[in-house]
N, C-alpha and C positions, 0 to 999 in steps of 0.2 A: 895579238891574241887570236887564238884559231877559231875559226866558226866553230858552234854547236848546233844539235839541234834537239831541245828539248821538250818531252811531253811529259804533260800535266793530266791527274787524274782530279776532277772538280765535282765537291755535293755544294747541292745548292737547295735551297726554300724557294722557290719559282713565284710565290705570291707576289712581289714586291717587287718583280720584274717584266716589263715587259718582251720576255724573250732571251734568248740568247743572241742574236746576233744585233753587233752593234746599230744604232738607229741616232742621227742627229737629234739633242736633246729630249731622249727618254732614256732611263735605266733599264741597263740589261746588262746581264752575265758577264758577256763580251767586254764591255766598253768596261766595266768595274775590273775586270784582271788585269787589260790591258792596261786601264791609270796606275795600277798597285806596281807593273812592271815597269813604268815608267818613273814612275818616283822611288822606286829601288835601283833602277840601274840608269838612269836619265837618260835611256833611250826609248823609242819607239822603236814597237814590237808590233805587229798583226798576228792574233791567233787562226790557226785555222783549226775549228771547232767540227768534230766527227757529227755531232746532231745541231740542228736548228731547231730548239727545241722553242713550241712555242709561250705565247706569254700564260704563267700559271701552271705550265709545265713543272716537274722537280726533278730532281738528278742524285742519286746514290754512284754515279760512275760516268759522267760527262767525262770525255777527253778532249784535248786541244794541243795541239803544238806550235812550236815557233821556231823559228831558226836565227842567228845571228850570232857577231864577238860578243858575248855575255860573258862578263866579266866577274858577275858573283857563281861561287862556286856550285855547281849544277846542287850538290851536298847539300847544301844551305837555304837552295831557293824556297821549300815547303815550307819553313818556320817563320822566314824573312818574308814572305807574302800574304801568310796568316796573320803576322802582326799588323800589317797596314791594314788588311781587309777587315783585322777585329776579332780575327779566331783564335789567336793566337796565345799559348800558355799566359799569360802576362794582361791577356785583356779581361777587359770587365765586365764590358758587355757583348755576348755575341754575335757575330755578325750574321748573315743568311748565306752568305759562299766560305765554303771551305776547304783549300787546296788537301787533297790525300795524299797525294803523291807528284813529285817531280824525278825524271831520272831522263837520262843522258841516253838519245837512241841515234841508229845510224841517218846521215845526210840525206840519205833518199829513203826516207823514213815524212810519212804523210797522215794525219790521224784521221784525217775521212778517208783519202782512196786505199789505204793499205786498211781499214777496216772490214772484216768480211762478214761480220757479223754484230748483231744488239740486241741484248733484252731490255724487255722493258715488263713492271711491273703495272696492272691496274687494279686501283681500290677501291672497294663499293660497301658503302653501311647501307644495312637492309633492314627493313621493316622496321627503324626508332626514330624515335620522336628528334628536328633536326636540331644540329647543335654547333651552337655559333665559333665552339673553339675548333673545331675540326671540319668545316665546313671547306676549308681551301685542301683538305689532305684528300677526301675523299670524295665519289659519285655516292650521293645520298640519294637512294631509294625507297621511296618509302612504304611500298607494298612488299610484300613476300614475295619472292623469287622462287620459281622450279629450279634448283642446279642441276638436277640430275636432265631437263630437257638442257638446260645451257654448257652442259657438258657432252652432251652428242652432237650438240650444234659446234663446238670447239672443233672436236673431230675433221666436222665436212671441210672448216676451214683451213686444216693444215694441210701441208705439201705442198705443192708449185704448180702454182694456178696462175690466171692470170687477176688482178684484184682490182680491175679499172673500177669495179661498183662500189667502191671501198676508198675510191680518193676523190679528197675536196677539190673544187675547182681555183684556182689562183696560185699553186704550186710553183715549183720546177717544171717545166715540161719533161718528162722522161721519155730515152729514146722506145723503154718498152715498160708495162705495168706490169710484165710476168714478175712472181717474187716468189722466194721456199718463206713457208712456217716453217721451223722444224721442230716446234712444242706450242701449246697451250695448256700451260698447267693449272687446275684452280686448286687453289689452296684453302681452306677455311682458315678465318684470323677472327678476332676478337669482336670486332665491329662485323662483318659479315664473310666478306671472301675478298680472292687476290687472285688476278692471273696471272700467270709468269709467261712474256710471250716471246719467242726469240726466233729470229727469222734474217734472212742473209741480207736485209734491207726492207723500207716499208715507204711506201707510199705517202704522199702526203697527204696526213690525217687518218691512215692506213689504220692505228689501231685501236683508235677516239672512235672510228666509224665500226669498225668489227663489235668494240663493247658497246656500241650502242643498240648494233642489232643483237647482240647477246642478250642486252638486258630486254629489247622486247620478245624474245624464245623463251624467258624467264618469267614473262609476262603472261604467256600465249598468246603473244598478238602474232606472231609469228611462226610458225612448226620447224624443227631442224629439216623437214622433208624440204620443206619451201628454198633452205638458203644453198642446195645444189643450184637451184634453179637462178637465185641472187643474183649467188656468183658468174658463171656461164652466162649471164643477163649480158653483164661487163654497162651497166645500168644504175649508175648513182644514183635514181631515183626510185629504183625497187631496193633497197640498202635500206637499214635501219638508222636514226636520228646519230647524229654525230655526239660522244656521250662528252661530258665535259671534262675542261684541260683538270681540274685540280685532282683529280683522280688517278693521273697517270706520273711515272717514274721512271727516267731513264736508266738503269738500273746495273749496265756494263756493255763496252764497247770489245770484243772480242778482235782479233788482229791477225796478220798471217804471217810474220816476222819479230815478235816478242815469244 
């Protein structure tokens, strides 16, 4: 049987997980695909997953790939992994991951390093009373917001800076923290607003930390003059509160060879 090498497109409910990447006994993303491809093709498989996304995180467009003789038909593999996982036409109840897409790409095909790009979505209910069925989807705010100050604050932060004042400590060490925004979009939604933010890579914690200083410029605790100065800091400590995971969505992993 010839080697393959297959990527997967994966939405997930982040609650219920501690993360994507696998960890010796706790649930995560990871570790549940990989059982599902294991008991469908009785082999081990290691994903390599484009974001580490953390625990409580969600995903509308995770990727992951894997290479190996796999033997069920690449065709097949979306329906036949949604049934084990629970999503599947035929199930009954549904599960919190749900394979989108499986399809057959080239050998030296990588779904983190040939990645060149990610958006990611963040969700904020603003000024209502909180509420316990939606409380893991969204940043619950419960004061009024300026958008219009947190939308020139958007602004300062796009292009290619460098955003060391922007990431948590305990990461990856990267060899540099320069990064491109190349959008901050805010969208109004039902509950309050959405940013849409895509950028050639992010930092770790890179954009839990930007919405966190967003929502204090929405506050006025902050001025959009101030986050020139932030940034240019390169000062995690002049950076606004790190906003929280249930708010955010990984939302599409962009590529330079699909």
């Amino acid at each position: 049987m010839a080697e393959k090498n297959v990527l997967l497109t994966i939405a997930y409910d982040g609650s219920a997980f501690n993360g994507w990447q696998r960890q010796p006994d706790l649930r995560t993303v990871q570790g549940e695909v990989e059982k599902a491809l294991e008991i469908l093709t009785g082999e081990t498989f290691s994903l390599n997953g484009t974001s580490r996304t953390d625990r409580g995180v969600h995903a509308y467009g995770q990727t992951a790939s894997f290479r190996g003789d796999i033997k069920v038909p690449v065709v097949n593999l979306k329906d036949a992994l949604n049934n084990i996982l629970g999503t599947g036409r035929k199930s009954m109840v549904p599960s919190d991951i749900f394979i989108k897409d499986a399809r057959e790409v080239p050998l030296d095909f990588h779904a983190r390093f040939n990645a060149v790009a990610k958006t990611y979505i963040y969700k904020i209910r603003i000024g209502k009373e909180p509420d316990i069925f939606k409380r893991n989807y969204f940043y619950e705010v419960r004061y009024p917001l300026d958008l219009k100050l947190m939308k020139e604050g958007a602004l300062i932060l796009m292009g290619t800076h460098d955003f060391k004042a922007f990431q948590s400590a305990g990461g990856e060490e990267k060899e540099s923290t320069v990064r491109t925004v190349y959008t901050m979009d805010m969208r109004r939604i039902r509950e309050g607003m959405a940013f849409h933010i895509t950028g050639d890579g992010f930092l770790y914690n890179q954009v839990r930390i930007m919405m966190g200083t967003l929502v204090e410029v929405g506050l006025k605790k902050i001025s959009p003059e101030n986050l020139k100065e932030i940034r240019d800091s390169k000062d995690r400590a002049k950076a606004g509160h790190k906003a929280p995971s249930e708010g955010l969505y990984l939302a599409k992993v962009h590529f330079s060879m699909l």
